[in-house]
mmCIF file of the N, C-alpha and C atoms, coordinates in Angstrom:
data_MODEL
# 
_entry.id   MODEL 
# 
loop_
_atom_site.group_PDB 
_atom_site.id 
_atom_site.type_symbol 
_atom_site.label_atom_id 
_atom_site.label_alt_id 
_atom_site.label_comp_id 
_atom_site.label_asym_id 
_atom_site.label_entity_id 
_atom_site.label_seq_id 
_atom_site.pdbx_PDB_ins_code 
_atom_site.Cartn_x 
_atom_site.Cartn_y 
_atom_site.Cartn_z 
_atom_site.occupancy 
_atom_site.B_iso_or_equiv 
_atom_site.pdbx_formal_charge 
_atom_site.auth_seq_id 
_atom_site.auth_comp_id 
_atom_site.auth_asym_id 
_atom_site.auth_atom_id 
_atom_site.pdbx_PDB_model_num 
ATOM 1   N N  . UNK A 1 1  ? 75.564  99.714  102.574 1.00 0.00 ? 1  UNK A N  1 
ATOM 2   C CA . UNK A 1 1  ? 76.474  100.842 102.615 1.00 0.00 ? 1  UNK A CA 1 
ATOM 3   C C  . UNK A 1 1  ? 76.824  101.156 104.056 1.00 0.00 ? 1  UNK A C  1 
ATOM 4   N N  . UNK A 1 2  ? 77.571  101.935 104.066 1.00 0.00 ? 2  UNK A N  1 
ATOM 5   C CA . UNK A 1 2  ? 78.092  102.811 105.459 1.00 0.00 ? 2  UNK A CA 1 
ATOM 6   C C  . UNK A 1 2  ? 79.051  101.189 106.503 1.00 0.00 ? 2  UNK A C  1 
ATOM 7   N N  . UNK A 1 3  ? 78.302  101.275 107.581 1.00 0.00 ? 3  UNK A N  1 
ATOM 8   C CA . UNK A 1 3  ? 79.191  100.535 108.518 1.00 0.00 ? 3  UNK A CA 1 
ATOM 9   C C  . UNK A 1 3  ? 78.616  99.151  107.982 1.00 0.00 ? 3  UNK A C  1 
ATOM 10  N N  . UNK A 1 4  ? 77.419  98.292  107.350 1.00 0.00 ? 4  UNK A N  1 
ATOM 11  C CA . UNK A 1 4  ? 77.767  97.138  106.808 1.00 0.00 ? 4  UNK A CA 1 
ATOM 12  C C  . UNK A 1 4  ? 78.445  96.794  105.716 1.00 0.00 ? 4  UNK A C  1 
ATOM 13  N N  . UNK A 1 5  ? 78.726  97.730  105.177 1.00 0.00 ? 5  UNK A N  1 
ATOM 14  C CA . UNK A 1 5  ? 79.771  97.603  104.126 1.00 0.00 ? 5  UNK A CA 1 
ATOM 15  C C  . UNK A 1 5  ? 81.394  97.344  104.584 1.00 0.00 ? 5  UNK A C  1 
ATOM 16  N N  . UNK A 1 6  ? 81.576  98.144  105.987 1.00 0.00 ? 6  UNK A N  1 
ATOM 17  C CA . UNK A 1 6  ? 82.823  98.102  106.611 1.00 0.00 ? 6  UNK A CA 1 
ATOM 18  C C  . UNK A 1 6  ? 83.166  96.632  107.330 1.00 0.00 ? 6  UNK A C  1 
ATOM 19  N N  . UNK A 1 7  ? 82.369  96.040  107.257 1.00 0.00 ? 7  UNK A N  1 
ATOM 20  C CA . UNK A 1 7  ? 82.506  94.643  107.745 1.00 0.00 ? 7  UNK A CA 1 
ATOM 21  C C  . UNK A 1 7  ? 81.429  94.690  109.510 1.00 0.00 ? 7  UNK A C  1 
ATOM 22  N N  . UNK A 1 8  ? 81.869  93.952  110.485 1.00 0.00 ? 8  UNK A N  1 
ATOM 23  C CA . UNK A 1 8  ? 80.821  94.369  111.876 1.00 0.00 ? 8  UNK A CA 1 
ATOM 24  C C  . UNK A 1 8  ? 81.687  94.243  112.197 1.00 0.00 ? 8  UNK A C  1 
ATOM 25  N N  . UNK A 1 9  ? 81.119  95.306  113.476 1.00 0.00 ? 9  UNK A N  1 
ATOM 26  C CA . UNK A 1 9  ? 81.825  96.175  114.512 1.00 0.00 ? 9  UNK A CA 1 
ATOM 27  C C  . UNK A 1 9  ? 81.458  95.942  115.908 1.00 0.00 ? 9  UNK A C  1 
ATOM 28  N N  . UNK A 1 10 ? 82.502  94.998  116.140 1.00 0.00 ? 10 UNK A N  1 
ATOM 29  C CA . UNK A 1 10 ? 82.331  94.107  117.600 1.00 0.00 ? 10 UNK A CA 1 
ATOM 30  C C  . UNK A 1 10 ? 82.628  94.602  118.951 1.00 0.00 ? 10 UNK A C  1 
ATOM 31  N N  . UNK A 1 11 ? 82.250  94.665  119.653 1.00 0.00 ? 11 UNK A N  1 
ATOM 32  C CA . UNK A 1 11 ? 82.465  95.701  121.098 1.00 0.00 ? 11 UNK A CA 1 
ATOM 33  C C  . UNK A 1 11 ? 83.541  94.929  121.825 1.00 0.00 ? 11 UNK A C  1 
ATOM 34  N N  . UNK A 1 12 ? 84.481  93.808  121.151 1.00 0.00 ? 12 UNK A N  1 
ATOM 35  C CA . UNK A 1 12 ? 85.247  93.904  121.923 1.00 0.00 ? 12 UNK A CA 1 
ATOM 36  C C  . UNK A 1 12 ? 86.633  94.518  121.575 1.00 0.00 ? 12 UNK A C  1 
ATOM 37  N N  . UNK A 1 13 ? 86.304  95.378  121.029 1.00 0.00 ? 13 UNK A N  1 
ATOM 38  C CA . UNK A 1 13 ? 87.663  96.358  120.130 1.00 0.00 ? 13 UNK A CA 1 
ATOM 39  C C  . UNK A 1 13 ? 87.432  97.515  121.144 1.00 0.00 ? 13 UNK A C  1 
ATOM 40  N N  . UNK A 1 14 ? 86.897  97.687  121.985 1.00 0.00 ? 14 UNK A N  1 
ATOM 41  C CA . UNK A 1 14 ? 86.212  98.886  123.090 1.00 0.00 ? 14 UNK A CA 1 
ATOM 42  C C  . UNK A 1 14 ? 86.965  98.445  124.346 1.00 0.00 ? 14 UNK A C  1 
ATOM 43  N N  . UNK A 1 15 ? 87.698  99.218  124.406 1.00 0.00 ? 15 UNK A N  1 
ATOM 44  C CA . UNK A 1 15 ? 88.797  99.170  125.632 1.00 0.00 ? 15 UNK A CA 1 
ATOM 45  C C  . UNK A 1 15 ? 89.964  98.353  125.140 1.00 0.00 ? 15 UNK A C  1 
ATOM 46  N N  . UNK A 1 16 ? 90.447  98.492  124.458 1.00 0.00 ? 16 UNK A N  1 
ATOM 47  C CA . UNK A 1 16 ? 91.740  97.179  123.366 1.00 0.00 ? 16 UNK A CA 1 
ATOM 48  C C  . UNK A 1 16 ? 92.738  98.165  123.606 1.00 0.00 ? 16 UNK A C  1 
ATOM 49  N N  . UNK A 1 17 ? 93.809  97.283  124.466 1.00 0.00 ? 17 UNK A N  1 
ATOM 50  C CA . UNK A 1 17 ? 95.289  97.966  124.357 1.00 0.00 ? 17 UNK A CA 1 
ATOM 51  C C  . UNK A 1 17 ? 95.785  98.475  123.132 1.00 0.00 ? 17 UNK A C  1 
ATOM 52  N N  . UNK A 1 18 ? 96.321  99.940  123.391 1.00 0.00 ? 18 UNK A N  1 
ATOM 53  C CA . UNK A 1 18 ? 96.935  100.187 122.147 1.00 0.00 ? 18 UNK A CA 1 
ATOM 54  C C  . UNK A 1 18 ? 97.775  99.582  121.466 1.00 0.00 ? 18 UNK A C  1 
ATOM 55  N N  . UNK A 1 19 ? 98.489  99.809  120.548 1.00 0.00 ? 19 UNK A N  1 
ATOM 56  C CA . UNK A 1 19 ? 99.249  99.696  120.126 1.00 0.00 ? 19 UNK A CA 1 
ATOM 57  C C  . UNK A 1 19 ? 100.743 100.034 120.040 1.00 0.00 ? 19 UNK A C  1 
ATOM 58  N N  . UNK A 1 20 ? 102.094 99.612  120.757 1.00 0.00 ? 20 UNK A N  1 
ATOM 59  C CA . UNK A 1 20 ? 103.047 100.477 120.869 1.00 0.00 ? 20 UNK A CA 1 
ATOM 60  C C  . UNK A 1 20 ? 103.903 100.808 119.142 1.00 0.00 ? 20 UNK A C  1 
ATOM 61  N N  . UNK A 1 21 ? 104.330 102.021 119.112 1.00 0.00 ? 21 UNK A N  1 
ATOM 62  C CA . UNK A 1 21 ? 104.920 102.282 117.813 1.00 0.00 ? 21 UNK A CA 1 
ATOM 63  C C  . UNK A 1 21 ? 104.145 103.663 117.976 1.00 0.00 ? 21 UNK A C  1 
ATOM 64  N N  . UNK A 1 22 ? 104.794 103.867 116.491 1.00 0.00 ? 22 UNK A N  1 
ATOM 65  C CA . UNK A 1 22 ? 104.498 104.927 115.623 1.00 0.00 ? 22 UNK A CA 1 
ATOM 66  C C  . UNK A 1 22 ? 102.800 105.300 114.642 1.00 0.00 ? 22 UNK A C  1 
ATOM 67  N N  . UNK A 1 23 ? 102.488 105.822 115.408 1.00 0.00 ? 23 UNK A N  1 
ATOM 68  C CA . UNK A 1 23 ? 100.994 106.238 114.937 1.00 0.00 ? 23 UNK A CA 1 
ATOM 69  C C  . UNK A 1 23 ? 101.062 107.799 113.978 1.00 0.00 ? 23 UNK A C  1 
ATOM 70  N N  . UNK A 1 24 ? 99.748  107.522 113.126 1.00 0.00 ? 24 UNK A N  1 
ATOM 71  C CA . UNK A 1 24 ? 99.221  108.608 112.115 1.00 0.00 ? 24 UNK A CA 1 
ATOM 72  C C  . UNK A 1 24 ? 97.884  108.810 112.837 1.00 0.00 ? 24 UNK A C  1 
ATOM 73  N N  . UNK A 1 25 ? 97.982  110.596 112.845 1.00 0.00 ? 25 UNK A N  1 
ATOM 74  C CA . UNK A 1 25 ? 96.573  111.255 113.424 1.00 0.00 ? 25 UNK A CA 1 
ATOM 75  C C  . UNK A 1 25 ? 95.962  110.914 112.207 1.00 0.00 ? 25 UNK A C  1 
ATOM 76  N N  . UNK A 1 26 ? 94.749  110.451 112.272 1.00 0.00 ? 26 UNK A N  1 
ATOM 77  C CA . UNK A 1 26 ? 93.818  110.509 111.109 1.00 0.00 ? 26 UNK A CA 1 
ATOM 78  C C  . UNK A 1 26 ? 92.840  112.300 110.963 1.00 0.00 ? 26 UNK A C  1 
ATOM 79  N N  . UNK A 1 27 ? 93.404  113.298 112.005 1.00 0.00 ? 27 UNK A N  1 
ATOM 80  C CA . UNK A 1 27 ? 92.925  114.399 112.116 1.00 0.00 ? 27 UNK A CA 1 
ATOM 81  C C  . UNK A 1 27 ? 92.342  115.336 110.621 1.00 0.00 ? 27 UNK A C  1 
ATOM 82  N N  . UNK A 1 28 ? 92.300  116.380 111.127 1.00 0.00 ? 28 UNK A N  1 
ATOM 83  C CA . UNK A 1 28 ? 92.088  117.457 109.925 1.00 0.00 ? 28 UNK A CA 1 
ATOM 84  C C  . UNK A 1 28 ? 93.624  117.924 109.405 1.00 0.00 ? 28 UNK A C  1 
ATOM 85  N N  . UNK A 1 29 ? 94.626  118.096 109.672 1.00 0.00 ? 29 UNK A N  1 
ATOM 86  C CA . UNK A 1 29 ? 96.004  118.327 109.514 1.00 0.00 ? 29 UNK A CA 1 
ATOM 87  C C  . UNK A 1 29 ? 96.835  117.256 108.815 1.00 0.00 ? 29 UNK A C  1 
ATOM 88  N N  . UNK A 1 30 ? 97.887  117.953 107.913 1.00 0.00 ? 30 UNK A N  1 
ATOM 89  C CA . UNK A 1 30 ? 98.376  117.263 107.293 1.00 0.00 ? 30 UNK A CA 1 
ATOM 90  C C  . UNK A 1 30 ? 98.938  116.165 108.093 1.00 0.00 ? 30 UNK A C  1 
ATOM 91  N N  . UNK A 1 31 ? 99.304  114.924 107.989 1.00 0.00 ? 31 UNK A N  1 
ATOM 92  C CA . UNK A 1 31 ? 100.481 114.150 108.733 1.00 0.00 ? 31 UNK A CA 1 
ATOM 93  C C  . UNK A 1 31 ? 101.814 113.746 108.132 1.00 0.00 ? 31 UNK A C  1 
ATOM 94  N N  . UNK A 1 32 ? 102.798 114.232 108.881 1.00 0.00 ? 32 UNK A N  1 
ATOM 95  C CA . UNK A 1 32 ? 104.068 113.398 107.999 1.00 0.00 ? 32 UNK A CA 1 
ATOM 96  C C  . UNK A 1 32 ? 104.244 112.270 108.217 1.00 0.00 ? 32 UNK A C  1 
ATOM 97  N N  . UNK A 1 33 ? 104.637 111.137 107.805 1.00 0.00 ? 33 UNK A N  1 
ATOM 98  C CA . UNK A 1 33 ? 105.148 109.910 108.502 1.00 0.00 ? 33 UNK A CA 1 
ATOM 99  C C  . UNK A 1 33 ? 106.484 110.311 109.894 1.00 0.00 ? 33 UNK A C  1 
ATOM 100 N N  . UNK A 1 34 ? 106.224 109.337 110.101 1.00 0.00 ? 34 UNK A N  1 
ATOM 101 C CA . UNK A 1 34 ? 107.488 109.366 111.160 1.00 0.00 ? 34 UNK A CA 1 
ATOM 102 C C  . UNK A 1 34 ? 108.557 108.052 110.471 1.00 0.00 ? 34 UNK A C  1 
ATOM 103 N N  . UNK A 1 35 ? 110.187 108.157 110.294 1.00 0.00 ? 35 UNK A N  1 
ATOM 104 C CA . UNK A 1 35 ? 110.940 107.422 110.221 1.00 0.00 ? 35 UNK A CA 1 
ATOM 105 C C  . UNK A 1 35 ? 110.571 106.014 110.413 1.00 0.00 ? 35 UNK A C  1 
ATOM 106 N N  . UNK A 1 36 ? 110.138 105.490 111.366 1.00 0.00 ? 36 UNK A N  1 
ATOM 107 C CA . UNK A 1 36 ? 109.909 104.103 112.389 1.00 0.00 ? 36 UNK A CA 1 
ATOM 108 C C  . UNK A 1 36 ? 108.809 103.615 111.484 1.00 0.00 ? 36 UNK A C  1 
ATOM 109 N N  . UNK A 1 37 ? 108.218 102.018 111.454 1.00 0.00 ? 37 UNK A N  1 
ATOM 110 C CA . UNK A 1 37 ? 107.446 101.795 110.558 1.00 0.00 ? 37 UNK A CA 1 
ATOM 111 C C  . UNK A 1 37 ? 106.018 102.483 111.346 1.00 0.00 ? 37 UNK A C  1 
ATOM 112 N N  . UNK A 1 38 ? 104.674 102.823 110.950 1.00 0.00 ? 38 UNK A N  1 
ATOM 113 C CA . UNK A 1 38 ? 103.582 102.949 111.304 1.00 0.00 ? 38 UNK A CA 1 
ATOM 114 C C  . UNK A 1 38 ? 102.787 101.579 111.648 1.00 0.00 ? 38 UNK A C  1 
ATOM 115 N N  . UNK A 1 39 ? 102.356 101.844 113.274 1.00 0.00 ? 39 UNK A N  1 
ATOM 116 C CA . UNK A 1 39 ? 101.507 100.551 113.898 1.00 0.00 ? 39 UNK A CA 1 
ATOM 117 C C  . UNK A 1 39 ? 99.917  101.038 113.603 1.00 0.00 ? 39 UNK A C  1 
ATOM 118 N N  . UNK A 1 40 ? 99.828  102.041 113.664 1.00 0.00 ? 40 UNK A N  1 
ATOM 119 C CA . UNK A 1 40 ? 98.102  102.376 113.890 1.00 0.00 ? 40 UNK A CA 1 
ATOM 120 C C  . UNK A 1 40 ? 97.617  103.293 113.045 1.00 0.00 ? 40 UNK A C  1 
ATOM 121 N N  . UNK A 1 41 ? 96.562  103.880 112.733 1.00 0.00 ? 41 UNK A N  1 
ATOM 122 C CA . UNK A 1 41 ? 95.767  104.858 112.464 1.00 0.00 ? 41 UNK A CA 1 
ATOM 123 C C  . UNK A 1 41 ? 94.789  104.966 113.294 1.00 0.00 ? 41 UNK A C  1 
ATOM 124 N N  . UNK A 1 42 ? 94.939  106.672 113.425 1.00 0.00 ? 42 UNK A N  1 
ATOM 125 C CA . UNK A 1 42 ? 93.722  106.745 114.593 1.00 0.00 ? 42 UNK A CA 1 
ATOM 126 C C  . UNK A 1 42 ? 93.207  108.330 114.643 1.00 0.00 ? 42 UNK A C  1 
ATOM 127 N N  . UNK A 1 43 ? 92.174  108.178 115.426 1.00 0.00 ? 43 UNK A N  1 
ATOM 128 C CA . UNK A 1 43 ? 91.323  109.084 115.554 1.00 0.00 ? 43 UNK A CA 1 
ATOM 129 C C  . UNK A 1 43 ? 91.343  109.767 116.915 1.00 0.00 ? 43 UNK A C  1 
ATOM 130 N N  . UNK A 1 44 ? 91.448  111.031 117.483 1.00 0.00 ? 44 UNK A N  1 
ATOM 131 C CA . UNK A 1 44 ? 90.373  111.512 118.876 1.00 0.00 ? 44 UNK A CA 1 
ATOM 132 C C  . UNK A 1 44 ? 89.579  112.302 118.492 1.00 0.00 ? 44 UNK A C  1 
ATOM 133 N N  . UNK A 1 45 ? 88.889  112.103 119.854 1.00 0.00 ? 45 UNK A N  1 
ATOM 134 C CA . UNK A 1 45 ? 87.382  113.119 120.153 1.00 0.00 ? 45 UNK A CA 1 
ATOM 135 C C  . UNK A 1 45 ? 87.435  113.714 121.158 1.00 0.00 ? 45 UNK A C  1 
ATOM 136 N N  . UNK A 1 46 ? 87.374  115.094 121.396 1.00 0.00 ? 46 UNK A N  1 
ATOM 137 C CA . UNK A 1 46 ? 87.184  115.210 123.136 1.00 0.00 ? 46 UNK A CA 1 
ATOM 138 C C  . UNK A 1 46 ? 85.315  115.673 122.985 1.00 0.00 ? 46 UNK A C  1 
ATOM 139 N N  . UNK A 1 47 ? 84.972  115.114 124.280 1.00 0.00 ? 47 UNK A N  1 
ATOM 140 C CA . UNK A 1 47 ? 83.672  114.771 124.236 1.00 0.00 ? 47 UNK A CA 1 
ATOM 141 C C  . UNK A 1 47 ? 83.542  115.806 125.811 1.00 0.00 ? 47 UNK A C  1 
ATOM 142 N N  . UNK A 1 48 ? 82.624  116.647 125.922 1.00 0.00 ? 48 UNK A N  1 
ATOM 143 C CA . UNK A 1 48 ? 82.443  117.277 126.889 1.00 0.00 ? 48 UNK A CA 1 
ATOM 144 C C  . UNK A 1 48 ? 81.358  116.439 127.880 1.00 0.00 ? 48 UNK A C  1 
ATOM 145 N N  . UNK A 1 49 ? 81.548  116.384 129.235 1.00 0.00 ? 49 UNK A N  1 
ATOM 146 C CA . UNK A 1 49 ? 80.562  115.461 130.364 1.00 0.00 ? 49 UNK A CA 1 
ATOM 147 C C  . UNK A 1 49 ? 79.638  116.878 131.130 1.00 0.00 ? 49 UNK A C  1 
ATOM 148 N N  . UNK A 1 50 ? 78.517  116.025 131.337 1.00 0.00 ? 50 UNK A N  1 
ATOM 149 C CA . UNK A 1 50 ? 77.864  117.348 131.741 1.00 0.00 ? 50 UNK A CA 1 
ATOM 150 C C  . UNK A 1 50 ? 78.431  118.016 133.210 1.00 0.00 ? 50 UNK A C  1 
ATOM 151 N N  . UNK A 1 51 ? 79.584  117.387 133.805 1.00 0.00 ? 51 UNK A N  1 
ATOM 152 C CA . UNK A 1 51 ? 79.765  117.622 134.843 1.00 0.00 ? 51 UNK A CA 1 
ATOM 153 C C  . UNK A 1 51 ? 80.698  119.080 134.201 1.00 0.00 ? 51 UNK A C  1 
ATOM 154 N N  . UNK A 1 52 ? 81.298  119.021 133.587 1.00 0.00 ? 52 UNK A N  1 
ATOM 155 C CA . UNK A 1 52 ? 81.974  120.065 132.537 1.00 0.00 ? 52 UNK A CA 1 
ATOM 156 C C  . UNK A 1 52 ? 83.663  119.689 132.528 1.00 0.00 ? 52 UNK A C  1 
ATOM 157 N N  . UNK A 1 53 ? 83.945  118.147 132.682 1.00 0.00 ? 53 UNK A N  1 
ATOM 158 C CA . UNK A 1 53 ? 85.031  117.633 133.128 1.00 0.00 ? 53 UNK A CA 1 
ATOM 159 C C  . UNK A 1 53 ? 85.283  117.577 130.818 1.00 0.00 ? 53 UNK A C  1 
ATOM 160 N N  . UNK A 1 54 ? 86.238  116.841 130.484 1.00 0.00 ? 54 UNK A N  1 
ATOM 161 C CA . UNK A 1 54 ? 86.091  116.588 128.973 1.00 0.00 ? 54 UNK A CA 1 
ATOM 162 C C  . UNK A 1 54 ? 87.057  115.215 128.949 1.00 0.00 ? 54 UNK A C  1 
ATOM 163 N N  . UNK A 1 55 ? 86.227  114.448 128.322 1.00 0.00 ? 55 UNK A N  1 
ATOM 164 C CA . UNK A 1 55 ? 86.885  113.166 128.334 1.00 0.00 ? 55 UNK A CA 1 
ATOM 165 C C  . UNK A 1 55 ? 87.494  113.222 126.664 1.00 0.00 ? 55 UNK A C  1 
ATOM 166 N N  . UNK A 1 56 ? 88.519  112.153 126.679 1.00 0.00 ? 56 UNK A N  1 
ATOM 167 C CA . UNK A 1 56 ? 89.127  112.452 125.282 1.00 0.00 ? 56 UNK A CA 1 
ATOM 168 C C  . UNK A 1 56 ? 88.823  110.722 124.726 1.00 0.00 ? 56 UNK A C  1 
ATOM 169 N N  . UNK A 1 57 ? 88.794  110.384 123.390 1.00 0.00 ? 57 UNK A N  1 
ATOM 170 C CA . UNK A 1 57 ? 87.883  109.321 123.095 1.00 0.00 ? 57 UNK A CA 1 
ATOM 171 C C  . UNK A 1 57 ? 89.130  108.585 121.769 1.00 0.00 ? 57 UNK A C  1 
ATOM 172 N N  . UNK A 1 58 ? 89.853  108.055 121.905 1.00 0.00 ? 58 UNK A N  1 
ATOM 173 C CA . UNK A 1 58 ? 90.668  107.301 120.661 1.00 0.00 ? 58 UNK A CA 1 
ATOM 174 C C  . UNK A 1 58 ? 89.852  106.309 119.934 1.00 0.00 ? 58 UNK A C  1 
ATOM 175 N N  . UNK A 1 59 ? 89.960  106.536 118.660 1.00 0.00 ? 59 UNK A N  1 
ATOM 176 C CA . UNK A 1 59 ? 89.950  105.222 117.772 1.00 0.00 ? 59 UNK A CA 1 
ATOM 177 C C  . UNK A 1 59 ? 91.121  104.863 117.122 1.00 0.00 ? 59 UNK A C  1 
ATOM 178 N N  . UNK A 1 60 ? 91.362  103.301 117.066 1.00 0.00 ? 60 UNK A N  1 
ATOM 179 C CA . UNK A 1 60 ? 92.218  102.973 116.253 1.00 0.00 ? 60 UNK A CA 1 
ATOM 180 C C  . UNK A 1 60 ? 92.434  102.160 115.274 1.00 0.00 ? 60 UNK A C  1 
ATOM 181 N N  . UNK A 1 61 ? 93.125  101.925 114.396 1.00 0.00 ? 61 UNK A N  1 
ATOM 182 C CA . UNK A 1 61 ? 93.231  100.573 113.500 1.00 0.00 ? 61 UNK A CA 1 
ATOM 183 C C  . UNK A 1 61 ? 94.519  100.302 113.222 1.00 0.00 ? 61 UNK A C  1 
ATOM 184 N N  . UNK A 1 62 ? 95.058  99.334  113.991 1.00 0.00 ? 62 UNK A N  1 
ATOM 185 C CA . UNK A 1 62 ? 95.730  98.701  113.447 1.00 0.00 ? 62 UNK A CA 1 
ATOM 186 C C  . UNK A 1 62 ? 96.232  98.393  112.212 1.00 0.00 ? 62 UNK A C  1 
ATOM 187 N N  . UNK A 1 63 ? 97.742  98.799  111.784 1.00 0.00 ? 63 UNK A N  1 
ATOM 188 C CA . UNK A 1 63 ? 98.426  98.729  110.143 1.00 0.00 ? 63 UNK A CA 1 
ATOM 189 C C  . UNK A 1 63 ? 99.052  97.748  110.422 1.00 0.00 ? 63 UNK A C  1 
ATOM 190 N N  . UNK A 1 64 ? 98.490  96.584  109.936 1.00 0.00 ? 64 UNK A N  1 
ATOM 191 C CA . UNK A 1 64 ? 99.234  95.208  109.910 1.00 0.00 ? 64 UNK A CA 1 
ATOM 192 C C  . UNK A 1 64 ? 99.057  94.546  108.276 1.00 0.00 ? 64 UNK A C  1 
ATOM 193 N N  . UNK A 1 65 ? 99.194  93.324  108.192 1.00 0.00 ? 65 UNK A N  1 
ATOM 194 C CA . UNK A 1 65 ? 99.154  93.038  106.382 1.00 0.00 ? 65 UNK A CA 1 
ATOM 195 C C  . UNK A 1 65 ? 97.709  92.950  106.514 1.00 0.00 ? 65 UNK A C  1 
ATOM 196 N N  . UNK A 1 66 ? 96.884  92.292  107.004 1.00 0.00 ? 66 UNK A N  1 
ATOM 197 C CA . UNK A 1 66 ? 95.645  92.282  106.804 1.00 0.00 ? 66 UNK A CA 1 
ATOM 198 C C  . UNK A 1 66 ? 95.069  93.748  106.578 1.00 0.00 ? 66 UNK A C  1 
ATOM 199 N N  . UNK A 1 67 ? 95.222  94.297  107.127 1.00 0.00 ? 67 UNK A N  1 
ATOM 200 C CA . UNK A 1 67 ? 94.523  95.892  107.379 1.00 0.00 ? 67 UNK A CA 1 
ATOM 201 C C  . UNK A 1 67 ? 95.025  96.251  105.783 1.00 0.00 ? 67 UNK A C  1 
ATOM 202 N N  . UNK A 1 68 ? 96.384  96.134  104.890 1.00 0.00 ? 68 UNK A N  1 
ATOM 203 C CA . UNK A 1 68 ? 96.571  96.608  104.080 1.00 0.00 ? 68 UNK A CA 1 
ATOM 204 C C  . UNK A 1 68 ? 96.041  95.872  103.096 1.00 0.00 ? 68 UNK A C  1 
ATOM 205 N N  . UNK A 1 69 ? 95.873  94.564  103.087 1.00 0.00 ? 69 UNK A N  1 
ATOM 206 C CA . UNK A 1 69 ? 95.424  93.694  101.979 1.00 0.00 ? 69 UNK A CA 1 
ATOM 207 C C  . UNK A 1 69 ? 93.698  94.003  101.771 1.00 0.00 ? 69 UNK A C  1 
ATOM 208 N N  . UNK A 1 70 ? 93.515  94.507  102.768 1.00 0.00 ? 70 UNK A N  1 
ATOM 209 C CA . UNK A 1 70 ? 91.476  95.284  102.555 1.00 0.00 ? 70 UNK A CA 1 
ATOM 210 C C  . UNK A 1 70 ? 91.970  95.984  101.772 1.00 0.00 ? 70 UNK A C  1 
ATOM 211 N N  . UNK A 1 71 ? 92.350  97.348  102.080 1.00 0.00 ? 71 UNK A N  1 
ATOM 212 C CA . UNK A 1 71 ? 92.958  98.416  101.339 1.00 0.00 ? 71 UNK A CA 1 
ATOM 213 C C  . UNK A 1 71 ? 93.168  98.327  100.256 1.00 0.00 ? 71 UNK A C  1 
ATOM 214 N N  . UNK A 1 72 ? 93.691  97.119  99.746  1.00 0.00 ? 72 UNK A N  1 
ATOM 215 C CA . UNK A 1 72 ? 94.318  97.072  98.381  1.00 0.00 ? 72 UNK A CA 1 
ATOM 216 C C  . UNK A 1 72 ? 93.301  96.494  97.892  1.00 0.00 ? 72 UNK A C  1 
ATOM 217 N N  . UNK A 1 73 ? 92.236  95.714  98.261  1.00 0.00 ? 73 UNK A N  1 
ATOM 218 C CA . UNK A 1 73 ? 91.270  94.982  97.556  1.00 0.00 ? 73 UNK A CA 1 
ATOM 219 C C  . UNK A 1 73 ? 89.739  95.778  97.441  1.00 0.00 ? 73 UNK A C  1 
ATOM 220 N N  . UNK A 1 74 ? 89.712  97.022  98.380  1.00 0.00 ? 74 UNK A N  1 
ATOM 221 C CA . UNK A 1 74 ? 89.077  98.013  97.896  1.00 0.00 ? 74 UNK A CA 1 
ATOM 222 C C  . UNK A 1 74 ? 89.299  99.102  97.117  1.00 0.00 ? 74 UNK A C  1 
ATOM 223 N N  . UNK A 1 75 ? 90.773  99.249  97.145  1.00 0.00 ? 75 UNK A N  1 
ATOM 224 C CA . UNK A 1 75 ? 90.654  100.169 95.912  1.00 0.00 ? 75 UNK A CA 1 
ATOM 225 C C  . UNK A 1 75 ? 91.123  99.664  94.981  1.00 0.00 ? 75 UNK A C  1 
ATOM 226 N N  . UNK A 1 76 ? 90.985  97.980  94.269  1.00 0.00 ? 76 UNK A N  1 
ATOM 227 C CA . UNK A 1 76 ? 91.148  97.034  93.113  1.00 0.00 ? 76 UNK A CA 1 
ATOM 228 C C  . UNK A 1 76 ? 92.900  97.631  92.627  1.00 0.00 ? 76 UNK A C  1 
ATOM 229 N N  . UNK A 1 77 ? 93.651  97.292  93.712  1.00 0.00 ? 77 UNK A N  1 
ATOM 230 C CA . UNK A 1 77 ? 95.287  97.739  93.621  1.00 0.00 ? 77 UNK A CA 1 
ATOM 231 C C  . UNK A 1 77 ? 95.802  96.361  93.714  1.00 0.00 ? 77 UNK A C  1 
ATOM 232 N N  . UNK A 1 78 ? 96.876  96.768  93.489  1.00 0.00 ? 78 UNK A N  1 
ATOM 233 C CA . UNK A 1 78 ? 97.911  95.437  93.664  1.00 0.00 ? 78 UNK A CA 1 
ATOM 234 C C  . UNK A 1 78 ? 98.835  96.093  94.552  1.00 0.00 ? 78 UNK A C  1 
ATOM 235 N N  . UNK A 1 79 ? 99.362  95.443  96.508  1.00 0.00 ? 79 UNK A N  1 
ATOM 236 C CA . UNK A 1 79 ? 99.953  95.974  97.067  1.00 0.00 ? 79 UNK A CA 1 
ATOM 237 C C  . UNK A 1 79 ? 101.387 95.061  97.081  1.00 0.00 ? 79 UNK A C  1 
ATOM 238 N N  . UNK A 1 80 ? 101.941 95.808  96.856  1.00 0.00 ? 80 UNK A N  1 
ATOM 239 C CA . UNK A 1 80 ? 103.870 95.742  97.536  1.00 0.00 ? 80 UNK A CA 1 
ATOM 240 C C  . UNK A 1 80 ? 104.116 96.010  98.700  1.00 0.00 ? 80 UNK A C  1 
ATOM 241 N N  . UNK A 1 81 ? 104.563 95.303  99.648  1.00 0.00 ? 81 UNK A N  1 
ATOM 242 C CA . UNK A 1 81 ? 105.202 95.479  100.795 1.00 0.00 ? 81 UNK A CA 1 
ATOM 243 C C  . UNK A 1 81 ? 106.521 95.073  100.625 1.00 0.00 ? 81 UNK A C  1 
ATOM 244 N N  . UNK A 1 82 ? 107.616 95.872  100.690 1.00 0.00 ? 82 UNK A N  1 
ATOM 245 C CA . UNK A 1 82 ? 108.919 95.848  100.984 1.00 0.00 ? 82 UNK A CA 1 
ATOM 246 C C  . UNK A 1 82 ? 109.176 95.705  102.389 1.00 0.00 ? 82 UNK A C  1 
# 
């Protein structure tokens, strides 16, 4: 369960150029799409340093066919891409 279930989680995804496009906050707030297709899903954190500076922390994932074909094979769907 938990993160071996998610497949492994390789450290070289740690410092990985973003992605240019149209991103979804994965936040607490609703999100609308934006017009443009969606490149990413993602996450921040702001993380406080003891110096009392606050660093801000992205995660992302990439929306490509692979990323959707998991998706569809975990929740036992059949996906359409138009």
């Amino acid at each position: 369960s938990g993160l071996e279930a998610a497949g492994s989680v390789e450290a070289e995804g740690v410092g990985a150029e973003a992605p240019r496009g149209a991103w979804i906050d994965c936040g607490a707030e609703i999100a609308v799409a934006p017009e443009e297709p969606i490149v990413a899903l993602a996450s921040q954190a702001l993380v406080a340093n003891p110096d009392g500076s606050v660093s801000v922390f992205t995660a992302f994932r990439v929306v490509d066919r692979n990323f959707l074909a998991s998706v569809a094979v975990a929740a036992d769907a059949d996906l359409i891409l138009q």
